[in-house]
N, C-alpha and C positions, 0 to 999 in steps of 0.2 A: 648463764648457768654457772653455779660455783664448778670449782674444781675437783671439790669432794666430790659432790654430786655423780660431774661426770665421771670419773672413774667408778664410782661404787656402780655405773649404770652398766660401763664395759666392762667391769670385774663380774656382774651378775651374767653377761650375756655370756663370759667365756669359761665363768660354771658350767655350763650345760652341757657342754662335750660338742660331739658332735649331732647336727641335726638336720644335718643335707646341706642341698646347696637353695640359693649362693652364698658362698663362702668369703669370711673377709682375716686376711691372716693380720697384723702386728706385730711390729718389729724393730728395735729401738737400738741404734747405734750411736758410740760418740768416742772420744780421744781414749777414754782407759771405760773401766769397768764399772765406775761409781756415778759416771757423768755422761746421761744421753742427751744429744745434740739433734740427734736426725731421727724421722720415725716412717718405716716405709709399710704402705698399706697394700696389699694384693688382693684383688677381688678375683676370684673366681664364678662364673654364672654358674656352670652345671662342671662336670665331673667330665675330667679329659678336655675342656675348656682354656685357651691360653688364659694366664693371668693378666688383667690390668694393671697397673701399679702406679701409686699417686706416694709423693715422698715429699715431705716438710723440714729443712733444718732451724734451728736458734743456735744463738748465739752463747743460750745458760742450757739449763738442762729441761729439755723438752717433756718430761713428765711431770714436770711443773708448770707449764705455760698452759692455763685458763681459758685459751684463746683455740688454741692446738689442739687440745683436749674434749674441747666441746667441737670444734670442726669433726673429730675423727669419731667421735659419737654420733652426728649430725648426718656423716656418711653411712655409719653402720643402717642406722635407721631409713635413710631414703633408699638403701642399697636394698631394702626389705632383706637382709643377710639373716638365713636361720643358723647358721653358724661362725660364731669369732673366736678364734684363737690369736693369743696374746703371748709374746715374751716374758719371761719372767726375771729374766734380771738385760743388761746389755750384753749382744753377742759379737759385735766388732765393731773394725773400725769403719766411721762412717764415711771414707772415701771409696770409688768406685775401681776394683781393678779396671787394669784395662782402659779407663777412663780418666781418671786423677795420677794414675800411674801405672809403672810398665806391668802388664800380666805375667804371674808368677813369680813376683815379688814380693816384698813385705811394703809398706807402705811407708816411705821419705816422709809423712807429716803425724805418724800417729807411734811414736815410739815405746808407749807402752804394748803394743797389739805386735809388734817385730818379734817373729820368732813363733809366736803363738798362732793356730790354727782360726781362717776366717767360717764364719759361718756364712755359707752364702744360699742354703736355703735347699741346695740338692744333696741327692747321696751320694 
């Protein structure tokens, strides 16, 4: 599948707002704000459900990979998801507190995101 393609298929599903569950969130991280690298997907079944989460990085920028693209379309669909919601532009960096580095820090590999607030997806 082209790459237009799939996107204009996720862009149409995450029009619709909200439409129950199950739910598939995206969410696109990379070094600065112009360039996503990593794209983490969260499935929710029903409402009050822990989330699954399935995450892909590259090595260019991941909403441009063909391949990635059509994968994360390819789950929305089997996932039967009556609702996707999508990032709109990148919201951090794509290493893991806690995990790529120490928690409540700023992050040693992503010097544009230091200083600045992570999105990590709670309130």
């Amino acid at each position: 599948m082209h790459l237009d393609k799939s996107n204009k298929r996720i862009a149409k599903r995450t029009s619709k707002g909200f439409q129950g569950y199950p739910l598939i969130a995206v969410a696109y991280y990379g070094p600065d704000d112009q360039t996503a690298t990593k794209v983490v997907l969260e499935f929710v079944a029903e409402e009050g459900a822990a989330p699954q989460i399935e995450s892909f990085t590259t090595g260019s920028d991941i909403r441009k990979d063909e391949v990635v693209q059509t994968t994360i379309l390819k789950i929305i669909e089997r996932a039967q998801a009556k609702t996707v919601t999508q990032t709109d532009s990148v919201v951090g960096c794509p290493h893991q507190e806690g995990v790529d580095f120490m928690a409540g820090g700023d992050c040693p590999f992503c010097t544009f995101w230091q200083g600045k607030p992570r999105y990590t997806g709670e309130s």
